[in-house]
N, CA, C and O atoms as a CHARMM CRD file, in Angstrom:
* protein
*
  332
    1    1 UNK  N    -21.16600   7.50900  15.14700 PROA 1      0.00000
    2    1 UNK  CA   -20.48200   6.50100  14.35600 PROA 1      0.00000
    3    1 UNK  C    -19.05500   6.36300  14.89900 PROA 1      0.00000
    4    1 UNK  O    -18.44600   7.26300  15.47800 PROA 1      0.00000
    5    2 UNK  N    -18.68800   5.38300  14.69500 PROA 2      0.00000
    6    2 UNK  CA   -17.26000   4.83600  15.02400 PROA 2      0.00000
    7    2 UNK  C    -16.36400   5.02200  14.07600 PROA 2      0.00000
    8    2 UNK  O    -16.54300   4.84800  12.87100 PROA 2      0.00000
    9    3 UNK  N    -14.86500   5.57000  14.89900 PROA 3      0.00000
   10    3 UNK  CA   -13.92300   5.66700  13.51700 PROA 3      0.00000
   11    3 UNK  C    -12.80700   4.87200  13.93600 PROA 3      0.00000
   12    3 UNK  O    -12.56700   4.69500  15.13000 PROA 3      0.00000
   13    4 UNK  N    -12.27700   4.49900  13.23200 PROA 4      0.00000
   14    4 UNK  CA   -10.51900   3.98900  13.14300 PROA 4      0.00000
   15    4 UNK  C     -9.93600   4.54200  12.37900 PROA 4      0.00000
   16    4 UNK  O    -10.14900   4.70400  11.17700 PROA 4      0.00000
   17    5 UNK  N     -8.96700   4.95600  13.16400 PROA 5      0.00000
   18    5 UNK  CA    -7.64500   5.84900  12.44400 PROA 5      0.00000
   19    5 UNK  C     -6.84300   4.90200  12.65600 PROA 5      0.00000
   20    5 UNK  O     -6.66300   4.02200  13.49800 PROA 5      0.00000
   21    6 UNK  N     -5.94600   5.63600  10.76200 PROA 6      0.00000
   22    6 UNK  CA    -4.25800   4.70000  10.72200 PROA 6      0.00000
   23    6 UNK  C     -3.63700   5.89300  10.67900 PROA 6      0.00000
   24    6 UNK  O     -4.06200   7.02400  10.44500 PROA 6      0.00000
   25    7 UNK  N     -2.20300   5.33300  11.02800 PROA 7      0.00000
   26    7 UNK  CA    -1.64900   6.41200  10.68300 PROA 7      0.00000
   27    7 UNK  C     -0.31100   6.33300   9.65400 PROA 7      0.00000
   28    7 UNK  O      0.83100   6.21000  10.09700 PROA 7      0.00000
   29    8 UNK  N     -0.66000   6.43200   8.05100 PROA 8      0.00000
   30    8 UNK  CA     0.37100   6.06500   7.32200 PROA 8      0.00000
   31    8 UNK  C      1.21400   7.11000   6.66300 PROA 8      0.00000
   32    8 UNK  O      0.77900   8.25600   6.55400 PROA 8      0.00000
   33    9 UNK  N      2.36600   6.78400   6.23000 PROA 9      0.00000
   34    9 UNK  CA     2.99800   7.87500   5.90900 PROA 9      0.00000
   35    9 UNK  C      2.46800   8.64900   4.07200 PROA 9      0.00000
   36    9 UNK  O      2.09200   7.99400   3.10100 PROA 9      0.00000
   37   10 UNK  N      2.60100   9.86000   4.14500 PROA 10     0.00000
   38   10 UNK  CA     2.04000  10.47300   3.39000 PROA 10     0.00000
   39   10 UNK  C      2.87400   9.65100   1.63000 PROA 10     0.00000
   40   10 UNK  O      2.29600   9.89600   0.57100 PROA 10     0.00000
   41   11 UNK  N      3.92900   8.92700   1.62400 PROA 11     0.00000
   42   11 UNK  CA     4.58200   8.23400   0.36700 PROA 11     0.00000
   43   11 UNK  C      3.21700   7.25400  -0.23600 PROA 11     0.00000
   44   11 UNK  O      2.95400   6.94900  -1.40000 PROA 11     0.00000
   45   12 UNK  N      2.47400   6.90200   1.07500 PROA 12     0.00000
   46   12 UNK  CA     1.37300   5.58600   0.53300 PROA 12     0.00000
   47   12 UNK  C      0.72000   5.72700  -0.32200 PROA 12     0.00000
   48   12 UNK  O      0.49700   4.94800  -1.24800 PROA 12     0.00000
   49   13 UNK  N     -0.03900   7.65400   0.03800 PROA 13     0.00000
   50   13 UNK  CA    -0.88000   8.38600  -1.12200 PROA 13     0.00000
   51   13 UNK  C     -0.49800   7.85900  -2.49100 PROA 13     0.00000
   52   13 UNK  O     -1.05300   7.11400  -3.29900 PROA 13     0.00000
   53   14 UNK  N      1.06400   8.75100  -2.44600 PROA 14     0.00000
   54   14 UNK  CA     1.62900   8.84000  -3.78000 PROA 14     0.00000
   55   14 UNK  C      1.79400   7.90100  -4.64200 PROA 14     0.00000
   56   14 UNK  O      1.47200   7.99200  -5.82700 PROA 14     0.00000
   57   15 UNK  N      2.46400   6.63200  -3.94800 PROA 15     0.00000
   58   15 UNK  CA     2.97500   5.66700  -4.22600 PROA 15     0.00000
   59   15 UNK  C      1.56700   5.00200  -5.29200 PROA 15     0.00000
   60   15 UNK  O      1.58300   4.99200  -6.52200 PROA 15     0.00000
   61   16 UNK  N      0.51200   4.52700  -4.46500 PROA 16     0.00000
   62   16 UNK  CA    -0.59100   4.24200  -4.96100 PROA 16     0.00000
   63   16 UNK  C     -1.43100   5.66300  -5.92700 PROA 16     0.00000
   64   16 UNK  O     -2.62700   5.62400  -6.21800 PROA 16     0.00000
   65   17 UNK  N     -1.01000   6.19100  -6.09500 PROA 17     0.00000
   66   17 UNK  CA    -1.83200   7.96800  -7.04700 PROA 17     0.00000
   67   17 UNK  C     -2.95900   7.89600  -6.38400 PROA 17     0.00000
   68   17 UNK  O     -3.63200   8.79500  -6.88800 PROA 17     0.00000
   69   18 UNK  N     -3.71100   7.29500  -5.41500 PROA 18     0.00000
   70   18 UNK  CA    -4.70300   7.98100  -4.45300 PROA 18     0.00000
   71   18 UNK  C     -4.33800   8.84900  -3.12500 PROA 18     0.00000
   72   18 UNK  O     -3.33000   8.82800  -2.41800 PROA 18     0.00000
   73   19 UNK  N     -6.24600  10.08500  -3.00300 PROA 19     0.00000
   74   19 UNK  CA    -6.45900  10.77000  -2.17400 PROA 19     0.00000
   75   19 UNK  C     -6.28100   9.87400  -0.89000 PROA 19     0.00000
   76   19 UNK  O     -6.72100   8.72500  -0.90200 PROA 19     0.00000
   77   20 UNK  N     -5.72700  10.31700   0.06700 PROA 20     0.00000
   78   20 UNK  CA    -6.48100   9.52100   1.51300 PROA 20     0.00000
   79   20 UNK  C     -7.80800   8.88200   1.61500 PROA 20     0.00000
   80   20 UNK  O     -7.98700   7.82500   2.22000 PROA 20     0.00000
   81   21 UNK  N     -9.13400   9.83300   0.74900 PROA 21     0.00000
   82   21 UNK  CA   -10.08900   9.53000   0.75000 PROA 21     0.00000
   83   21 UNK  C    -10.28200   8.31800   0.34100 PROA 21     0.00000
   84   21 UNK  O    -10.84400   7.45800   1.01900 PROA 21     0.00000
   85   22 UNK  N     -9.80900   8.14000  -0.86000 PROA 22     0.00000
   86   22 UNK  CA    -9.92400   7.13000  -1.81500 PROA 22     0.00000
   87   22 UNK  C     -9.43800   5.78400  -1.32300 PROA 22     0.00000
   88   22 UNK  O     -9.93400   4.69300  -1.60100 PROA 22     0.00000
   89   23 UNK  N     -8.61900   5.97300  -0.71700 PROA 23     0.00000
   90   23 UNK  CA    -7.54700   4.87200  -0.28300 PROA 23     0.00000
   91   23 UNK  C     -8.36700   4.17900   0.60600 PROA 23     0.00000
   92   23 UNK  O     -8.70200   2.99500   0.57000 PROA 23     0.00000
   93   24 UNK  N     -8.80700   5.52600   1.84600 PROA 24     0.00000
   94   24 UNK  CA    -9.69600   4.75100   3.10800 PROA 24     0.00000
   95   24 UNK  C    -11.05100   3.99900   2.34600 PROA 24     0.00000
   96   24 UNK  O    -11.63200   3.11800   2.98100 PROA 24     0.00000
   97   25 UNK  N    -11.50700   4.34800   1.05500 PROA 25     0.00000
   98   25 UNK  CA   -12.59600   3.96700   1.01500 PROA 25     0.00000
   99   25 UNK  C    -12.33200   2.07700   0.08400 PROA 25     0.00000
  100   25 UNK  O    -13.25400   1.29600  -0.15100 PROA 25     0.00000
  101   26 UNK  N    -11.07000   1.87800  -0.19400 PROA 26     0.00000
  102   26 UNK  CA   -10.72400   1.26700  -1.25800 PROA 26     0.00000
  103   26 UNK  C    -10.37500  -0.00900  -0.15400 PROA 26     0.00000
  104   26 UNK  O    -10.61100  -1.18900  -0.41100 PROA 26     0.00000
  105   27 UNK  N     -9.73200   0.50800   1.19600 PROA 27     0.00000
  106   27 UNK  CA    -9.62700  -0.39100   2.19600 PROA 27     0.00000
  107   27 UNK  C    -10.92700  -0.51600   2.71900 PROA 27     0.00000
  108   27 UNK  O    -10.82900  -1.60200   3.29100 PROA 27     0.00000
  109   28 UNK  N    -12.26100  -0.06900   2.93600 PROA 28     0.00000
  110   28 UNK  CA   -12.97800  -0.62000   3.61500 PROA 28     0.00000
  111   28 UNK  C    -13.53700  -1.14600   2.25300 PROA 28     0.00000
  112   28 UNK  O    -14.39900  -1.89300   2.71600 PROA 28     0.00000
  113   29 UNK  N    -13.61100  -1.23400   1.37200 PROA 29     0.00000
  114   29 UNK  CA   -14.26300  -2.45000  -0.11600 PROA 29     0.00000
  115   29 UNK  C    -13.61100  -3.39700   0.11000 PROA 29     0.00000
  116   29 UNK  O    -14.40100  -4.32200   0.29700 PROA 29     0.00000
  117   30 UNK  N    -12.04600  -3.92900   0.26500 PROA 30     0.00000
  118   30 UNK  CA   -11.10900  -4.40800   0.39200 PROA 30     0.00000
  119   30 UNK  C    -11.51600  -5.59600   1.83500 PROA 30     0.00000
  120   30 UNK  O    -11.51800  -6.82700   1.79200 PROA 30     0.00000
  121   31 UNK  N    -11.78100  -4.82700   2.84100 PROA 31     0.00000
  122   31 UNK  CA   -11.84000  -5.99200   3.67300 PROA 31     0.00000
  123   31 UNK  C    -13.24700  -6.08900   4.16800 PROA 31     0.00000
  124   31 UNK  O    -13.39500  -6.55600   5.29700 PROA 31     0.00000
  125   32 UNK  N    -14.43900  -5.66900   3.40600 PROA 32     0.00000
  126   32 UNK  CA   -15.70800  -6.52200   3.10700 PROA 32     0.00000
  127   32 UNK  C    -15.40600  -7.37100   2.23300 PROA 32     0.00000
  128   32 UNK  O    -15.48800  -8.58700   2.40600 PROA 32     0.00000
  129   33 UNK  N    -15.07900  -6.89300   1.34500 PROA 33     0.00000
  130   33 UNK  CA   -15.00600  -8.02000   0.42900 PROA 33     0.00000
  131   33 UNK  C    -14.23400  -9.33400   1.00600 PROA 33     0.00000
  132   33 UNK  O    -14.69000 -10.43500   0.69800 PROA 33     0.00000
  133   34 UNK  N    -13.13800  -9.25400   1.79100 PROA 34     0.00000
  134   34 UNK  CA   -12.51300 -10.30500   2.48700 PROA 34     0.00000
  135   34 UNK  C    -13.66500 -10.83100   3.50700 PROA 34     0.00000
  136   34 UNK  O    -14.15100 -11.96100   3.46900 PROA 34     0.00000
  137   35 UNK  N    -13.94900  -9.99300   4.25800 PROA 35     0.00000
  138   35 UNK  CA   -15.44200 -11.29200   4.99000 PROA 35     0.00000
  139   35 UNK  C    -16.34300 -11.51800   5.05900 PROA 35     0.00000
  140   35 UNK  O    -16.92400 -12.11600   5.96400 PROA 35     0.00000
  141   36 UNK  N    -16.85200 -10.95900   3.79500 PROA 36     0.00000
  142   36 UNK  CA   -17.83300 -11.26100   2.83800 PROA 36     0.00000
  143   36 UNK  C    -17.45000 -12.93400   1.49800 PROA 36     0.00000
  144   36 UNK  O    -18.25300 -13.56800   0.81300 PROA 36     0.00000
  145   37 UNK  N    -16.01900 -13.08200   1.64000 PROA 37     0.00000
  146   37 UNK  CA   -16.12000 -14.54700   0.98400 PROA 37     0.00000
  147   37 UNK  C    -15.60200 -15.08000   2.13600 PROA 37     0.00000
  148   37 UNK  O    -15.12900 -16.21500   2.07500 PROA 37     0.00000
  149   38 UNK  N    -15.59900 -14.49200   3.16200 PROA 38     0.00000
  150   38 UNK  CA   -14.97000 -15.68400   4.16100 PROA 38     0.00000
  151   38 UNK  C    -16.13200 -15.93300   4.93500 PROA 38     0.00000
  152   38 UNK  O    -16.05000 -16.61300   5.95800 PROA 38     0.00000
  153   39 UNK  N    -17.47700 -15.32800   4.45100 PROA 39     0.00000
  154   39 UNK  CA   -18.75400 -15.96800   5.24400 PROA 39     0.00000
  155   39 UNK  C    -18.73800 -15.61400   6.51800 PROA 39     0.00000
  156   39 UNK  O    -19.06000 -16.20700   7.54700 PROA 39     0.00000
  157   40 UNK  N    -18.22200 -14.32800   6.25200 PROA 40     0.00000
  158   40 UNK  CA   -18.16500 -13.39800   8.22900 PROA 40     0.00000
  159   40 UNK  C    -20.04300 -12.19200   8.08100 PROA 40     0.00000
  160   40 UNK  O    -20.97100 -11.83700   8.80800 PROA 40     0.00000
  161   41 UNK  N    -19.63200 -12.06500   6.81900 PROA 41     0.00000
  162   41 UNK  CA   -20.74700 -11.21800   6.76600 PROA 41     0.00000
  163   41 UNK  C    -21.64800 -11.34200   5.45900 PROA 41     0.00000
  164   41 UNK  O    -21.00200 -11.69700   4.47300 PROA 41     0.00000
  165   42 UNK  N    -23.15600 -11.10000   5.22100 PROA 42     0.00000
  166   42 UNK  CA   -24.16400 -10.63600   4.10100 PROA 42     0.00000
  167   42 UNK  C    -23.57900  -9.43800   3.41600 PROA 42     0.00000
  168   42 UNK  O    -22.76800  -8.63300   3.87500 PROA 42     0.00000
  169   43 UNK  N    -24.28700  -9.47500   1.92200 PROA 43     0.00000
  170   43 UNK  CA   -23.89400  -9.06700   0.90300 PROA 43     0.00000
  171   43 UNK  C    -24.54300  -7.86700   1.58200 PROA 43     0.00000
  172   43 UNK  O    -23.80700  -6.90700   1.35600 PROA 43     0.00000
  173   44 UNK  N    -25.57000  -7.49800   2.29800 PROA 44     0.00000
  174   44 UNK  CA   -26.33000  -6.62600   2.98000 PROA 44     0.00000
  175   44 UNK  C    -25.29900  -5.86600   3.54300 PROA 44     0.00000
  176   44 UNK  O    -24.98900  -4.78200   3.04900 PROA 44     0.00000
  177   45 UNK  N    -24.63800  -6.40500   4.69800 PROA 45     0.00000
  178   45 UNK  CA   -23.87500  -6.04500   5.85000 PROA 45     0.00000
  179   45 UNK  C    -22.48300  -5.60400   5.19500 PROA 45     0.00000
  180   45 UNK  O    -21.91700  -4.64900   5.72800 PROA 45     0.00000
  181   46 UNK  N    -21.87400  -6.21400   4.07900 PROA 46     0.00000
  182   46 UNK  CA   -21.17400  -5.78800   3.58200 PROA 46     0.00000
  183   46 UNK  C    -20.80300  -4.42200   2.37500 PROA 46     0.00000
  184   46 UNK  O    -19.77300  -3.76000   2.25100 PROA 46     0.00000
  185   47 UNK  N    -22.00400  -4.36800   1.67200 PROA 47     0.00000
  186   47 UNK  CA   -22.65600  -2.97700   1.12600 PROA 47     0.00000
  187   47 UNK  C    -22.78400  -1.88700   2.48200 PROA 47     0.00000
  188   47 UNK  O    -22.36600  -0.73500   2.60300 PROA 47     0.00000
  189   48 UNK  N    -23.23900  -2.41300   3.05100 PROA 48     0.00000
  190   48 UNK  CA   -23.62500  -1.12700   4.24200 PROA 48     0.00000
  191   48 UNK  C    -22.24400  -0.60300   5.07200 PROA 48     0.00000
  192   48 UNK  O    -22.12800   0.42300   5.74200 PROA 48     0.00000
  193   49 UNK  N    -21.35000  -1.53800   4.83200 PROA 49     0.00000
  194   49 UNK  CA   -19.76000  -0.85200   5.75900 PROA 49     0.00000
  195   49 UNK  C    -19.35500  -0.20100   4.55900 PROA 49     0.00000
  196   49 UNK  O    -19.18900   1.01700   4.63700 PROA 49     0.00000
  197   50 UNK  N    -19.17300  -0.73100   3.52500 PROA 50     0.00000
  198   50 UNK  CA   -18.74500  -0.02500   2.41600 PROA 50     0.00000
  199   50 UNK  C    -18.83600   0.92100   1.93000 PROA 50     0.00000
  200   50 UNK  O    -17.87800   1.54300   1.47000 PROA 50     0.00000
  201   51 UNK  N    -20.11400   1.32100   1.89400 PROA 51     0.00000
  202   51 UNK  CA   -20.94600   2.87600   1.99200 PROA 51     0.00000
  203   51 UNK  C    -20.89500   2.80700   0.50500 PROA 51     0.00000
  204   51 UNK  O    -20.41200   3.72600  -0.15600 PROA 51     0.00000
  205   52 UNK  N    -21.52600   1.42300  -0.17400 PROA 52     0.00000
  206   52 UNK  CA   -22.08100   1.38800  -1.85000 PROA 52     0.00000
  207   52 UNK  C    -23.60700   0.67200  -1.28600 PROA 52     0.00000
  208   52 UNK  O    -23.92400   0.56500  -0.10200 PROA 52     0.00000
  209   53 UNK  N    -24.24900   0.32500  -2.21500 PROA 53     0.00000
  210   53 UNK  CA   -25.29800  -0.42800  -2.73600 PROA 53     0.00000
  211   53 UNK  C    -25.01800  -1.47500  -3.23700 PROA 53     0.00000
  212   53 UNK  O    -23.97900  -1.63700  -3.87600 PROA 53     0.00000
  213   54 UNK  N    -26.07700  -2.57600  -3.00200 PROA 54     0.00000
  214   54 UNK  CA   -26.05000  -3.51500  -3.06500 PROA 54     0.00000
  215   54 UNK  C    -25.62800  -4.10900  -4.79700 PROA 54     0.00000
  216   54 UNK  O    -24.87400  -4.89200  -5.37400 PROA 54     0.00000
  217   55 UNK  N    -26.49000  -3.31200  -5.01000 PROA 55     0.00000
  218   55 UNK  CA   -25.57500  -3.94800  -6.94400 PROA 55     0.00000
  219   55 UNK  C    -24.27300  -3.17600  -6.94800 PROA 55     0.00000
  220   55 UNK  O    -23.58200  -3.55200  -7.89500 PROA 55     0.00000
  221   56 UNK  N    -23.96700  -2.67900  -6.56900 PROA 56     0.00000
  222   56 UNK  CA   -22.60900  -2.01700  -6.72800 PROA 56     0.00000
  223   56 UNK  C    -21.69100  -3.02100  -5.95200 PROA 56     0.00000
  224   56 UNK  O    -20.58700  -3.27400  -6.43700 PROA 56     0.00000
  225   57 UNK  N    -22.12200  -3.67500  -4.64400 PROA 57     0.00000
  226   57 UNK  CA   -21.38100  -4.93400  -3.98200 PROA 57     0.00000
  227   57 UNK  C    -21.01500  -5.58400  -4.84700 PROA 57     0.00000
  228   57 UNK  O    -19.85300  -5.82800  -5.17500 PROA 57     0.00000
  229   58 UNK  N    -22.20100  -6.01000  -5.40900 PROA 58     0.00000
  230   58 UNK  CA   -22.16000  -7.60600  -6.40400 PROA 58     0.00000
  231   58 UNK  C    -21.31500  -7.07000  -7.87700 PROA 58     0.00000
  232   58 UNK  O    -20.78100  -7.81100  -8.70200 PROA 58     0.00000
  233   59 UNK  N    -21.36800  -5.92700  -7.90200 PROA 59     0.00000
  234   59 UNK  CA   -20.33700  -5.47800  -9.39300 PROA 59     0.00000
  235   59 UNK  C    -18.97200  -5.82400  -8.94300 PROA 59     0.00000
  236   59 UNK  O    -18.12800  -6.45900  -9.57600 PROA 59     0.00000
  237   60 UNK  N    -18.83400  -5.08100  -7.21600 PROA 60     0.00000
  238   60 UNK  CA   -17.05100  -5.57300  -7.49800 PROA 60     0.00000
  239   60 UNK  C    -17.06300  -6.91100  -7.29600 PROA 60     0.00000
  240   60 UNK  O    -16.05200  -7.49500  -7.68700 PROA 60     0.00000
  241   61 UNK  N    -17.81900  -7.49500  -6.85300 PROA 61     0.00000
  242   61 UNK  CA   -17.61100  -9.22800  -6.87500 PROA 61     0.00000
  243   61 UNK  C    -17.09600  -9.17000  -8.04600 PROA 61     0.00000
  244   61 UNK  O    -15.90800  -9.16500  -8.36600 PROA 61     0.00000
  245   62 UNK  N    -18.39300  -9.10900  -8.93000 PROA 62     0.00000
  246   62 UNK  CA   -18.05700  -9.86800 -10.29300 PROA 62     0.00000
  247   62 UNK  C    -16.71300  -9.16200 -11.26600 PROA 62     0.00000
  248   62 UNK  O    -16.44800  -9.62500 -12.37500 PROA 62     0.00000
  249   63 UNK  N    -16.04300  -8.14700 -10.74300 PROA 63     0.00000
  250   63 UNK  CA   -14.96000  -7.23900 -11.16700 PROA 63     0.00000
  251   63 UNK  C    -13.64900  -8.39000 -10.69900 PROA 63     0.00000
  252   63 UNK  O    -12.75200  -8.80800 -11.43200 PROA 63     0.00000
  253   64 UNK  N    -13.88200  -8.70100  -9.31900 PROA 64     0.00000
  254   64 UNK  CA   -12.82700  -9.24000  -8.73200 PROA 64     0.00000
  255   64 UNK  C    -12.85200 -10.70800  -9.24400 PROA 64     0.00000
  256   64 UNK  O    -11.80300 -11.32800  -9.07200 PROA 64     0.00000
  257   65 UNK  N    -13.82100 -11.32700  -9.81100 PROA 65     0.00000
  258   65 UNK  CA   -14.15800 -12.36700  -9.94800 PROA 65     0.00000
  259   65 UNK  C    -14.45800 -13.69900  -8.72300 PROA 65     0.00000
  260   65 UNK  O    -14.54000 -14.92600  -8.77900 PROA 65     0.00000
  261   66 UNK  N    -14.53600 -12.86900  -7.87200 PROA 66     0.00000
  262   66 UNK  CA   -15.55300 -13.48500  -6.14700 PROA 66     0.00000
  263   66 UNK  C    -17.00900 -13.91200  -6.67700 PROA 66     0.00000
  264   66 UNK  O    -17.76900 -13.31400  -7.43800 PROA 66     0.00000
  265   67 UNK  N    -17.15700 -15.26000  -5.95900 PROA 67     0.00000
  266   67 UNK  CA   -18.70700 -15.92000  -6.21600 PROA 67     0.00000
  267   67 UNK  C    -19.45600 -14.76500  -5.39400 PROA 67     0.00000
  268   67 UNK  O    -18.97700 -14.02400  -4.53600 PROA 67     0.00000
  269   68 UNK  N    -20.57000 -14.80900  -5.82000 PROA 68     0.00000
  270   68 UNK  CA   -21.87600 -13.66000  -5.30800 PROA 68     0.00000
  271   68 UNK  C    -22.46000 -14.73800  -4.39900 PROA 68     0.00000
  272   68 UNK  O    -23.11100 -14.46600  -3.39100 PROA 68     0.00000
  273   69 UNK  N    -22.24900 -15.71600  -4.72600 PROA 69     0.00000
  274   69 UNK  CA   -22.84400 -16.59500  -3.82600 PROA 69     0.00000
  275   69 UNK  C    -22.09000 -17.52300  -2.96100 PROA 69     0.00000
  276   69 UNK  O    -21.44800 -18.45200  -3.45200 PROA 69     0.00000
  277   70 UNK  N    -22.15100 -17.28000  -1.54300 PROA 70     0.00000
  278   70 UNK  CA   -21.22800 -18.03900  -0.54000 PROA 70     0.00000
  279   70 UNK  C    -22.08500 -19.32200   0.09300 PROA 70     0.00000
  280   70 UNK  O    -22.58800 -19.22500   1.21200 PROA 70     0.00000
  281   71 UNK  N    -22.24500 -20.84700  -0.91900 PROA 71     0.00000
  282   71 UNK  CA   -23.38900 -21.27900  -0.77700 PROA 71     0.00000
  283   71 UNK  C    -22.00000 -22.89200  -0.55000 PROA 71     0.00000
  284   71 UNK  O    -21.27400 -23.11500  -1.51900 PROA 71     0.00000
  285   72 UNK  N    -21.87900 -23.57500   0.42400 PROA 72     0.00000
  286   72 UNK  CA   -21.01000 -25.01200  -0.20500 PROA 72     0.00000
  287   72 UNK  C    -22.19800 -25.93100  -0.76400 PROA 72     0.00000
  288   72 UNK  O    -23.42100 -25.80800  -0.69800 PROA 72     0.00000
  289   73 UNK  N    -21.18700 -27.11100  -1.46500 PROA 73     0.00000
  290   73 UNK  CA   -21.85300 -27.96300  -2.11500 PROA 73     0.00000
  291   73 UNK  C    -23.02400 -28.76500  -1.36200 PROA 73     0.00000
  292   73 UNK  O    -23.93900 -29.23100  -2.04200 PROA 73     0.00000
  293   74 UNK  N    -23.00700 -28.94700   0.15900 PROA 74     0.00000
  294   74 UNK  CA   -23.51500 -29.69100   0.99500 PROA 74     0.00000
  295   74 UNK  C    -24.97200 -28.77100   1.23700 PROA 74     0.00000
  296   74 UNK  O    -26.11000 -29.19000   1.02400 PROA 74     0.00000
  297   75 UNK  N    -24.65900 -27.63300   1.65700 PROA 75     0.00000
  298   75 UNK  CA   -25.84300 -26.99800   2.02600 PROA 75     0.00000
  299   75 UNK  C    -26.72100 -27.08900   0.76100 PROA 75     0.00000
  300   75 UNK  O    -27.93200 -27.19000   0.95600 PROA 75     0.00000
  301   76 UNK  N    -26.24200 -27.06600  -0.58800 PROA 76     0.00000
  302   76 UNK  CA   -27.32800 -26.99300  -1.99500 PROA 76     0.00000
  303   76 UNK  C    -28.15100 -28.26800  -2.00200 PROA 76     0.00000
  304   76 UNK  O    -29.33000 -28.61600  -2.06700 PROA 76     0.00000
  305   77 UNK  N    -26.85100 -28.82300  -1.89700 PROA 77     0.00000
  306   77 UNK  CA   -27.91100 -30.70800  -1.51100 PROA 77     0.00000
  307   77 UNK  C    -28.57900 -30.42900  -0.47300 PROA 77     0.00000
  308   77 UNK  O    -29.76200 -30.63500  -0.74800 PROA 77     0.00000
  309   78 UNK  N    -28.46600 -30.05900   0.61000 PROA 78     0.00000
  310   78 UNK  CA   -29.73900 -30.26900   1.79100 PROA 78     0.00000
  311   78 UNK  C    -30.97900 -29.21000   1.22200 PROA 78     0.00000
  312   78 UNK  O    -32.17600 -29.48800   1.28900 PROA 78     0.00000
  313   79 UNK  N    -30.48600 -28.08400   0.71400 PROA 79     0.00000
  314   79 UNK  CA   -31.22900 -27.27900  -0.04300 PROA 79     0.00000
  315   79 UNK  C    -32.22700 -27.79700  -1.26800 PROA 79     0.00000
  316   79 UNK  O    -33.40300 -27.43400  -1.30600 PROA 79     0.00000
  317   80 UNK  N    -31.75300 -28.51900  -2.08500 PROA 80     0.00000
  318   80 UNK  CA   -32.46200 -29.18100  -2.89000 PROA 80     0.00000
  319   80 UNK  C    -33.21800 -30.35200  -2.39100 PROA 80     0.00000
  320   80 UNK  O    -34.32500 -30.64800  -2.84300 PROA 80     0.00000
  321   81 UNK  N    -32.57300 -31.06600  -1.38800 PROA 81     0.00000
  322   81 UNK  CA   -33.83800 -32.39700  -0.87600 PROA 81     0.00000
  323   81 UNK  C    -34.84000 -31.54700  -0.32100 PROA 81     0.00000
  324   81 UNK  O    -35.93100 -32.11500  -0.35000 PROA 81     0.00000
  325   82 UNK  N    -34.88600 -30.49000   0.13700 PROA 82     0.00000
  326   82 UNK  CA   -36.07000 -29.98200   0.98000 PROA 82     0.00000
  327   82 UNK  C    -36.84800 -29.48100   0.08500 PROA 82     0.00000
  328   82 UNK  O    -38.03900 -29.37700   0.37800 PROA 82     0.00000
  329   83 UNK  N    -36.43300 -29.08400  -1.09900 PROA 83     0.00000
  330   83 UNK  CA   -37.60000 -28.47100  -2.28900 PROA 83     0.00000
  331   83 UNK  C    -38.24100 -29.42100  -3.08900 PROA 83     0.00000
  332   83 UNK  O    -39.06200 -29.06300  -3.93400 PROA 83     0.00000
C-alpha cells in the first residue's frame, strides 16, 4: 500500500483535540468526500479510500448534508426518456 506523509506541527493535534490518528483519518473522509461531489469518484471508490463502508459513506453525506446522488438534471431526462 501507498502512503503519504505530512509533516505538521504537533500545535495542529492540540489545536483541533485530535490524535494524529484521527486527524489523518478525518482528512482522508474530508477529501473523498470532496471528489466524491465533484464526480472524481463512486460512492464505492470513495468508502474504500476512507477505510468505512458504504452506509457509513452515505451517513456522512447525509451528516454533511452532500446529495448521495451526483446525478444533473440532463442526464435524469435522458434517463427517463429511455425508461
Amino acid at each position: 500500500m501507498a502512503q503519504v506523509v505530512f509533516e505538521l506541527p504537533p500545535t495542529v493535534f492540540s489545536a483541533l483535540r485530535k490524535s494524529p490518528e484521527d486527524f489523518a483519518a478525518e482528512m482522508r473522509l474530508a477529501a473523498v468526500i470532496h471528489w466524491y461531489s465533484q464526480g472524481q469518484i463512486s460512492q464505492g471508490k470513495a468508502a474504500e479510500i476512507a477505510g468505512v463502508s458504504r452506509a457509513e459513506f452515505l451517513e456522512e453525506l447525509f451528516q454533511r448534508k452532500i446529495p448521495a446522488v451526483q446525478v444533473t438534471l440532463e442526464e435524469l431526462r435522458e434517463e427517463l426518456q429511455r425508461g
